[in-house]
PAZAPA-4460 file (N, C-alpha, C; in steps of 0.05 Angstrom, whole numbers, plus 32768, in hexadecimal, padded with zeros to 4 digits):
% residues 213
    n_x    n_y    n_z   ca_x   ca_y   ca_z    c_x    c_y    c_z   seq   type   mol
   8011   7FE8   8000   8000   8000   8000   8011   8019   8000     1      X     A
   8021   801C   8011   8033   8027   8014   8045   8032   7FF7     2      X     A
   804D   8021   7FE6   8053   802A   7FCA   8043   8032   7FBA     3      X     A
   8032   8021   7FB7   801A   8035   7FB2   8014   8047   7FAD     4      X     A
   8014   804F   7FC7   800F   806E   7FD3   8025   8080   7FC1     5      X     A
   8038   8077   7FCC   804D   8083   7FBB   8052   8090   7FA9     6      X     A
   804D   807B   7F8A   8048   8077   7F7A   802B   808F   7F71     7      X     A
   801D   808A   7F79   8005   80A2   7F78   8013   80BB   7F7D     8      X     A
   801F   80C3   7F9A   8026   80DB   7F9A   803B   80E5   7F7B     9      X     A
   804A   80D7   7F7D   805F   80E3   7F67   8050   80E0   7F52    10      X     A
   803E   80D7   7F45   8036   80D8   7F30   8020   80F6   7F2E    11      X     A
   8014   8100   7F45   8009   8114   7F43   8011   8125   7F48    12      X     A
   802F   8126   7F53   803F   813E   7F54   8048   813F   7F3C    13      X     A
   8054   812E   7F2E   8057   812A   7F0D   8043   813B   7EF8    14      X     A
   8032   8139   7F00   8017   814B   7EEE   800C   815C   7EFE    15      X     A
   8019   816D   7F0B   8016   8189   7F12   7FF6   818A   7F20    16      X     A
   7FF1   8175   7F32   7FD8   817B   7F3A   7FD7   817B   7F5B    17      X     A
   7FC4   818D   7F5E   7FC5   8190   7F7F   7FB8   8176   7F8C    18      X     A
   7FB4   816E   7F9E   7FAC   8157   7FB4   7FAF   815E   7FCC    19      X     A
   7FA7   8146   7FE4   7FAF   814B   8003   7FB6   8125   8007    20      X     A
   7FBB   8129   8021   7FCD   811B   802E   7FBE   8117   8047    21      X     A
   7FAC   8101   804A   7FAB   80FC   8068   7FB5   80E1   806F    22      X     A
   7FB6   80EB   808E   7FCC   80D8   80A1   7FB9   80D4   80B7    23      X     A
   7FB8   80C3   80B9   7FAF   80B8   80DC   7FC5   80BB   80F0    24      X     A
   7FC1   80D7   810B   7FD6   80DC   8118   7FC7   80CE   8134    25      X     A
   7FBA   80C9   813C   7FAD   80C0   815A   7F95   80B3   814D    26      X     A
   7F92   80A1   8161   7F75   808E   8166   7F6F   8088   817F    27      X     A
   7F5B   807A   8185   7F54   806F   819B   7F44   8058   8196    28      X     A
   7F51   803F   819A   7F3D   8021   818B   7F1B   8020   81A6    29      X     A
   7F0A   8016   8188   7F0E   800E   8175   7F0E   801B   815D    30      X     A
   7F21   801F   8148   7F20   802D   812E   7F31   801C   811B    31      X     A
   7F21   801F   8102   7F32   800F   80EA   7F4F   801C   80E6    32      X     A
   7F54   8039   80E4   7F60   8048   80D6   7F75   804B   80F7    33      X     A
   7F94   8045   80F5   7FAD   803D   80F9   7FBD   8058   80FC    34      X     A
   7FC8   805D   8117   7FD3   806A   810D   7FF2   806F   80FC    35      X     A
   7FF3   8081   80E1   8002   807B   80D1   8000   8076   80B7    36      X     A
   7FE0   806D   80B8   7FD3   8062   8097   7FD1   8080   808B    37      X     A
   7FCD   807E   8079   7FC8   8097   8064   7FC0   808F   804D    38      X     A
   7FA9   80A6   803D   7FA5   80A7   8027   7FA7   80C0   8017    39      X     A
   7FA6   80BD   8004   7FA7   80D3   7FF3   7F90   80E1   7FDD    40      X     A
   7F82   80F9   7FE2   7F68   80FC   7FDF   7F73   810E   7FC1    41      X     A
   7F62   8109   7FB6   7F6B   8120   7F98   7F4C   812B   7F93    42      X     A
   7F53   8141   7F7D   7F3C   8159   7F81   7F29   814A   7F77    43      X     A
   7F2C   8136   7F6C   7F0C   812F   7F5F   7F00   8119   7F7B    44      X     A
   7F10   811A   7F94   7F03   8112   7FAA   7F0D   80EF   7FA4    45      X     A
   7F1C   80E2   7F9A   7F22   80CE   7F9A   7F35   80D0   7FB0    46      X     A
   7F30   80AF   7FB9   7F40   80AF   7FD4   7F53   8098   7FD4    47      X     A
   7F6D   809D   7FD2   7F7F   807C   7FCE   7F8B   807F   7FE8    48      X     A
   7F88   8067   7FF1   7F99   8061   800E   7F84   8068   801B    49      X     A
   7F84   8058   803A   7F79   8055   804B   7F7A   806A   805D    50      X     A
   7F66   806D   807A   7F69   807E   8088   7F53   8077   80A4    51      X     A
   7F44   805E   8093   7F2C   805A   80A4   7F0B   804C   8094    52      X     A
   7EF5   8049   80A4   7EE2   803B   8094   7ECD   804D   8082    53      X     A
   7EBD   8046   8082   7EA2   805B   8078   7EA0   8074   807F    54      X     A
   7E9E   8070   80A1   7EA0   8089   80B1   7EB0   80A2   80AA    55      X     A
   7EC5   809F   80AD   7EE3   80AD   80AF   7EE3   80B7   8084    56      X     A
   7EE0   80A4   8079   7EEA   80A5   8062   7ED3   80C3   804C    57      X     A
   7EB8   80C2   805B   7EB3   80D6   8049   7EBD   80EF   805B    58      X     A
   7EC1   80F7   8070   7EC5   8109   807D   7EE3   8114   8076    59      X     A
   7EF5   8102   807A   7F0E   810C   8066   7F11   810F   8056    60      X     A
   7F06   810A   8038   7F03   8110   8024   7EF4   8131   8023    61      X     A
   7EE1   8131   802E   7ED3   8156   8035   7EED   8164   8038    62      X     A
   7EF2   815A   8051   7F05   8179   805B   7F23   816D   8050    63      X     A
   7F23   815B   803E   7F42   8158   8023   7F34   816A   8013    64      X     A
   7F20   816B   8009   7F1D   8180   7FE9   7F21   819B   7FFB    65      X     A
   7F13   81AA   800E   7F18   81C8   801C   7F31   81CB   8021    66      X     A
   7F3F   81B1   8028   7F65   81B8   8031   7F75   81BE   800F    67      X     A
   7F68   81AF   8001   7F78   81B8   7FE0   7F6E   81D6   7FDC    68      X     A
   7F55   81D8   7FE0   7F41   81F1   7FD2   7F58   8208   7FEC    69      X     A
   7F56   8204   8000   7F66   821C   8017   7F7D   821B   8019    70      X     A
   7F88   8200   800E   7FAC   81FF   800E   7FB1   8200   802C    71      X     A
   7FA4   81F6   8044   7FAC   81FC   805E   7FA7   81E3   8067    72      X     A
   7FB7   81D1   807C   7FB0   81B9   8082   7F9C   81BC   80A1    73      X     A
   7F92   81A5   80A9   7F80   81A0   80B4   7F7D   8182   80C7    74      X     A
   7F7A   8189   80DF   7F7E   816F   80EC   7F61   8169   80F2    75      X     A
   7F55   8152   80EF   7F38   814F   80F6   7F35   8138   8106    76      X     A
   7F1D   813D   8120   7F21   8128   8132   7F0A   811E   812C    77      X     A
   7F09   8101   8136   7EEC   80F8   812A   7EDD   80E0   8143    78      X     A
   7ED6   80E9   8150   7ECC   80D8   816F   7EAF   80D4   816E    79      X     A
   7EA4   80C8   8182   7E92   80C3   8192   7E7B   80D7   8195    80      X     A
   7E94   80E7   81B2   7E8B   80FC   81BB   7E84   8116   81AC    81      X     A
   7E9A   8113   8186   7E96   812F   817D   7EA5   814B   8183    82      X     A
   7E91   8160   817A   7EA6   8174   818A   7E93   818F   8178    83      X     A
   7E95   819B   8189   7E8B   81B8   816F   7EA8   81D3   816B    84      X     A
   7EC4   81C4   8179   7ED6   81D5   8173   7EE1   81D5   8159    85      X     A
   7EE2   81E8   8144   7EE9   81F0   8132   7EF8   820C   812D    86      X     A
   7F14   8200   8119   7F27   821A   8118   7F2B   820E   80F5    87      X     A
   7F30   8221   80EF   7F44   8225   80D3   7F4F   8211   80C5    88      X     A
   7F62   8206   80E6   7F72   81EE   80E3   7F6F   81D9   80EE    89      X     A
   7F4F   81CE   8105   7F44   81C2   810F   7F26   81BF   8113    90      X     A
   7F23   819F   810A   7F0B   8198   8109   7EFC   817E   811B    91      X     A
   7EDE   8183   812C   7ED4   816D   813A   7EBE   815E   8123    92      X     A
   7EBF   8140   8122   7EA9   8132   8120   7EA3   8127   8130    93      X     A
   7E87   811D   812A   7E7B   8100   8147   7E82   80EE   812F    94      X     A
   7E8A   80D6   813A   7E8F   80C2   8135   7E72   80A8   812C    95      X     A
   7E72   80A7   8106   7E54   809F   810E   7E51   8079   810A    96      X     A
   7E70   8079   8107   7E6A   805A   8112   7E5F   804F   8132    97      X     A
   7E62   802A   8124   7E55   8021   8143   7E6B   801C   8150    98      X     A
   7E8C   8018   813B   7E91   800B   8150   7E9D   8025   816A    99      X     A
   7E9D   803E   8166   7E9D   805A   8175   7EBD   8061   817D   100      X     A
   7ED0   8056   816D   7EED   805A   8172   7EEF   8077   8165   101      X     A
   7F04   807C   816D   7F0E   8098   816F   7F27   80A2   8158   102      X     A
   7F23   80B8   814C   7F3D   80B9   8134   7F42   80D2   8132   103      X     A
   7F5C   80DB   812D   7F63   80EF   8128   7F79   80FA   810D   104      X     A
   7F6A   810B   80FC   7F7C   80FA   80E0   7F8D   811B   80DA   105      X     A
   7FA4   8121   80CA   7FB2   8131   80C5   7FAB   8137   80A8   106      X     A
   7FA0   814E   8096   7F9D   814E   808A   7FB0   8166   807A   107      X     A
   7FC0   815E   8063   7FD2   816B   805C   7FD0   8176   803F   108      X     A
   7FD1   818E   8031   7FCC   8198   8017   7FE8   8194   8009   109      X     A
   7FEE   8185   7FEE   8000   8185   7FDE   7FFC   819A   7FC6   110      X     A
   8007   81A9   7FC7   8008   81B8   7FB4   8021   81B2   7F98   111      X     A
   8014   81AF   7F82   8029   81AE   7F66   8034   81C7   7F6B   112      X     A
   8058   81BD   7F62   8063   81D1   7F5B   8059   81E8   7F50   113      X     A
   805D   81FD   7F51   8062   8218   7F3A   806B   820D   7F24   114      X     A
   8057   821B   7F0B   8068   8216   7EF3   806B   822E   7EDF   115      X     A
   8084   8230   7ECF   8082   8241   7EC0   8081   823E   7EA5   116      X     A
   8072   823B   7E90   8074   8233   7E79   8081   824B   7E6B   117      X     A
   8097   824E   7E5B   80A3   8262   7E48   809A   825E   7E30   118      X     A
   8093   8271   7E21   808D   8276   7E00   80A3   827A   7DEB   119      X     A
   80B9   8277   7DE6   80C8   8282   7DD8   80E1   8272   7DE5   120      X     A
   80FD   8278   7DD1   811A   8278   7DCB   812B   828D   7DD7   121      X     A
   8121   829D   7DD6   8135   82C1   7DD2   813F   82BE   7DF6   122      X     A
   8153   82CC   7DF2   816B   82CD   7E0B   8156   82D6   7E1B   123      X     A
   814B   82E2   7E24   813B   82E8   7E35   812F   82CC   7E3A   124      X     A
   8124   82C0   7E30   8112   82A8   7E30   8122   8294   7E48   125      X     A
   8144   8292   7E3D   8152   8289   7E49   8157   828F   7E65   126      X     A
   815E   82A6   7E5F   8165   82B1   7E7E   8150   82B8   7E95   127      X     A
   8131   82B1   7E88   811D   82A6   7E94   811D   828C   7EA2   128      X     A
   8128   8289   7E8A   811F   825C   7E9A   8134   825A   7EB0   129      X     A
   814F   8260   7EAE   8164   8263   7EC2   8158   826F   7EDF   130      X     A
   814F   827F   7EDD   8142   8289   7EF4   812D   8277   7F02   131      X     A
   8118   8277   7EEA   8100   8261   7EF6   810C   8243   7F06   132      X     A
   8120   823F   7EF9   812D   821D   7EFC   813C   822E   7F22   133      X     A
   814B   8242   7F1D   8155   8243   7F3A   8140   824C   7F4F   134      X     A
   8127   8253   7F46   8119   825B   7F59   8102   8246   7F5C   135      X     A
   8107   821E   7F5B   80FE   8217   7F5C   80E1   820E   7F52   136      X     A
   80DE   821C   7F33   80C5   8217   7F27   80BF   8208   7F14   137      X     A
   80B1   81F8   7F10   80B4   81E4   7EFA   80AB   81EB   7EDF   138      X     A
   80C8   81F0   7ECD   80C1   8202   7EAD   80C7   81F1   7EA0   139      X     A
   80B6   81F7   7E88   80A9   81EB   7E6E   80B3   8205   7E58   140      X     A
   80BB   81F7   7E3F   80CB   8209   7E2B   80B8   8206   7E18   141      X     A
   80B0   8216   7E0A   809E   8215   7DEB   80B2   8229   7DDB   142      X     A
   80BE   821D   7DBE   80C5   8224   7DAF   80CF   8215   7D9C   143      X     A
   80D0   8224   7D85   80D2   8210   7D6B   80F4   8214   7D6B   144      X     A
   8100   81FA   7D69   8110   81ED   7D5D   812A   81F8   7D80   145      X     A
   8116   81F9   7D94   8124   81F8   7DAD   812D   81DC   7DB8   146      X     A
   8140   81DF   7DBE   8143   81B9   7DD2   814D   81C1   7DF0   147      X     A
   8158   81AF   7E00   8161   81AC   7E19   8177   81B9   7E1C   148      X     A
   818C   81C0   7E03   81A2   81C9   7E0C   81A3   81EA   7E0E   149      X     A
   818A   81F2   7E05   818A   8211   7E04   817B   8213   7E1C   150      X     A
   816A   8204   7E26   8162   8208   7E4A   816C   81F8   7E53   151      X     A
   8180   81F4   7E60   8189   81DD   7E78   8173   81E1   7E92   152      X     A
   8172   81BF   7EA1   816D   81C4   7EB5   8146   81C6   7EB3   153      X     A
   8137   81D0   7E9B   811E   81D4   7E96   8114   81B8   7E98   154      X     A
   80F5   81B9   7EA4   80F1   819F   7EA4   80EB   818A   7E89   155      X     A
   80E4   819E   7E6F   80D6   8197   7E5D   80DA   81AD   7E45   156      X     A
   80DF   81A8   7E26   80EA   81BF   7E1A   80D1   81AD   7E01   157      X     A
   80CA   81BB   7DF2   80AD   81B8   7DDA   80BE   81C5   7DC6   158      X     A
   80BB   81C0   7DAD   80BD   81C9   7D99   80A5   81DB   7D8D   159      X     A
   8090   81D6   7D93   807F   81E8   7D84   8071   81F8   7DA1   160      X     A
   8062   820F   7D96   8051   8219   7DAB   8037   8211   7DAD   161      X     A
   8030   81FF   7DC5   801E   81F2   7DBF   8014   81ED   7DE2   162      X     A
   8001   81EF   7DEF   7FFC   81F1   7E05   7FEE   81D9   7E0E   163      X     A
   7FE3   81CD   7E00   7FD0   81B4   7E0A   7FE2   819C   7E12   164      X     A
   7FF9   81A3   7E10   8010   8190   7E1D   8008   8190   7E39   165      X     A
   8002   81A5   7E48   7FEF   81A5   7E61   7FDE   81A7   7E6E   166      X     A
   7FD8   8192   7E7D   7FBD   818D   7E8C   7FB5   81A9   7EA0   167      X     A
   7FBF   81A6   7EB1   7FBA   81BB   7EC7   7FCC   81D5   7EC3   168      X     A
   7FB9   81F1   7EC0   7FCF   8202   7EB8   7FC9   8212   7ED5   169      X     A
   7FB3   8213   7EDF   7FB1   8220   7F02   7FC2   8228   7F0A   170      X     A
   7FD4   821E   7F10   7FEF   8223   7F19   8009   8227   7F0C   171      X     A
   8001   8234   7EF6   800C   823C   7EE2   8013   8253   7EDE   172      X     A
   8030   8260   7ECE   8038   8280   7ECC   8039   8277   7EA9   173      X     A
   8035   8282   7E96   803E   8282   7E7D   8048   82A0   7E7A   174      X     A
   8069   829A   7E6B   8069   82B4   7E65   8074   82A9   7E3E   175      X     A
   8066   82C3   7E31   8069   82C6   7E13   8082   82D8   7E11   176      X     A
   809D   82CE   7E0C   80B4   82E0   7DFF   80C3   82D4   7DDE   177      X     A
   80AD   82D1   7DCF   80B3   82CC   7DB7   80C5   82DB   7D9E   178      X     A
   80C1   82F7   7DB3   80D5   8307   7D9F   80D4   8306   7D87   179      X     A
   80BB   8308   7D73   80B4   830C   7D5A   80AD   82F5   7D4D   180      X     A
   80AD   82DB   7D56   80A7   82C3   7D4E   808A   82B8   7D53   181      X     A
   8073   82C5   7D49   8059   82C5   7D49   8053   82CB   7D60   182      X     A
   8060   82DE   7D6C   804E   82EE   7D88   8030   82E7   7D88   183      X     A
   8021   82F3   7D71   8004   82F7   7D7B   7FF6   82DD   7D7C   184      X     A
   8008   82CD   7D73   7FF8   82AE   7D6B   7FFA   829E   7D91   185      X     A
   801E   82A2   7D8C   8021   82A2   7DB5   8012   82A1   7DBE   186      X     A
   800F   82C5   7DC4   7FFA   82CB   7DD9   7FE2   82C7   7DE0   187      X     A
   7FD2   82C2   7DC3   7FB8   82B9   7DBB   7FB9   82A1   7DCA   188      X     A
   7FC4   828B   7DC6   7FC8   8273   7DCE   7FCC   8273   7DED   189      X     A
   7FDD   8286   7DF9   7FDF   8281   7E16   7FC2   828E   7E20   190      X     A
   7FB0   82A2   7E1A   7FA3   82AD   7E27   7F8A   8297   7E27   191      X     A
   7F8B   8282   7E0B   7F72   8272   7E0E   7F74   825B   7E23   192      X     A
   7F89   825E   7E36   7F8C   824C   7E40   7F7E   824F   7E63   193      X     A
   7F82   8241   7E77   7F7C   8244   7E8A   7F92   824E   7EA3   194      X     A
   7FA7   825C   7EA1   7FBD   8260   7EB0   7FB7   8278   7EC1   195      X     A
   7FC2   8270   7ED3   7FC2   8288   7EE8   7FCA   82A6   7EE3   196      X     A
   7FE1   82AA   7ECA   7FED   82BD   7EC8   7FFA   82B7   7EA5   197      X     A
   7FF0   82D1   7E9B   7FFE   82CA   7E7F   800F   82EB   7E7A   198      X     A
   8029   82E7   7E6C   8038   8306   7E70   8046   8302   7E52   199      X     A
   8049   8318   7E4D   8055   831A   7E25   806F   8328   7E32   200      X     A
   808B   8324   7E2B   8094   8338   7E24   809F   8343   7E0C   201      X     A
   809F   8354   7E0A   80A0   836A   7DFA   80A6   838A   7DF9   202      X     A
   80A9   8393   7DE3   80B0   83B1   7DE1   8092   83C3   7DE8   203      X     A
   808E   83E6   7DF9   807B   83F2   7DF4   806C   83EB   7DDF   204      X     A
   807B   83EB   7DC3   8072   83EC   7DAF   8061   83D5   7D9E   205      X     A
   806D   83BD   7DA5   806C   83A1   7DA0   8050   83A5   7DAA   206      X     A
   804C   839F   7DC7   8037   83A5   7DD9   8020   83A7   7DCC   207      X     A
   801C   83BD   7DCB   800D   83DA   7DBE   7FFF   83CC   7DA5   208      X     A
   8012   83C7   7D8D   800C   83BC   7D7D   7FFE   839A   7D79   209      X     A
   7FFB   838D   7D8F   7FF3   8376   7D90   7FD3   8375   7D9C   210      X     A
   7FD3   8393   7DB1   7FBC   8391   7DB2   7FA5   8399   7DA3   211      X     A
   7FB6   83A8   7D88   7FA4   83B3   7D7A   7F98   83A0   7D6B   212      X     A
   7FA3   838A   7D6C   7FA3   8370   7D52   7F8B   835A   7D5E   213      X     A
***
């Protein structure tokens, strides 16, 4: 199970998607869920790895989608007795099994890297990705007849400009420095996309003239 798990996480850090992480940190038997077990909840609410039975399992899944949606983790206790204390970072349930054991689960937000997708070749382009790569962000190269050796260190270099290479752009920066190599087609293309942030550079003039187009 344990690899598994693993195996899941790195593959969804692999594809740039957010998830959470719960852990069973305390119990009190009788309870299925160990402390130590863990599963891993992803936004469409699927739940791999264990944590507990019926009870426990829709309740962590709730407050896993609000810990992705708030990016803040969350410890939730789940008893008997219940609780009406609630904070930010803490949560009571009553416990609605029979067999009435006690759990207390750690709920943790994974956030995908930062990414920066680049539009273009031009030295600027470069001395972009250099930066992004030392400031820990995971960049993606689009340009025609670009390879690996003109971005070192980038996670991923494209020959054409072409965006549907990715799934999740949320968490995404695109910047357009094409430097005369179909700017408006670029830009066009990054703005139809879903990214957090799309930026051209360019001259006043360049500018100016693109938005007239």
């Amino acid at each position: 199970m344990f690899n598994e798990l693993t195996l899941n996480i790195e593959a969804q850090l692999a594809k740039g998607s957010d998830f959470a992480i719960a852990q069973v940190v305390d119990r009190m038997a009788p309870s299925s869920g160990k402390v130590g077990d863990k599963a891993l909840i992803l936004e469409s609410g699927e739940m791999i790895g264990w944590v507990g039975g019926g009870c426990v399992r829709g309740i962590v899944i709730k407050e896993a989608l609000d810990v992705i949606k708030t990016k803040r983790y969350r410890r939730v206790r789940i008893s008997p007795e219940g609780g009406s204390r609630e904070t930010a970072t803490y949560k009571e349930y009553v416990m609605s099994c029979q067999s009435k054991g006690t759990v207390e689960i750690l709920i943790e937000p994974m956030i995908a890297q930062p990414e920066i997708i680049i539009a273009g070749k031009s030295n600027i382009a470069r001395k972009l990705a250099a930066l992004a790569v030392a400031a820990d962000f995971r960049v993606s190269v689009l340009a025609i007849d670009a390879d690996s050796q003109m971005f070192p260190g980038v996670h991923k270099v494209y020959d054409k400009i072409d965006f549907t290479h990715f799934n999740n752009l949320s968490n995404t920066y695109i910047i357009v420095t094409t430097r005369g190599e179909n700017d408006d087609l670029a830009v066009k293309k990054a703005l139809e996309t879903q990214a957090g942030y799309v930026g051209f550079v360019a001259s006043t003039k360049k500018a100016a003239d693109l938005r007239t187009n």
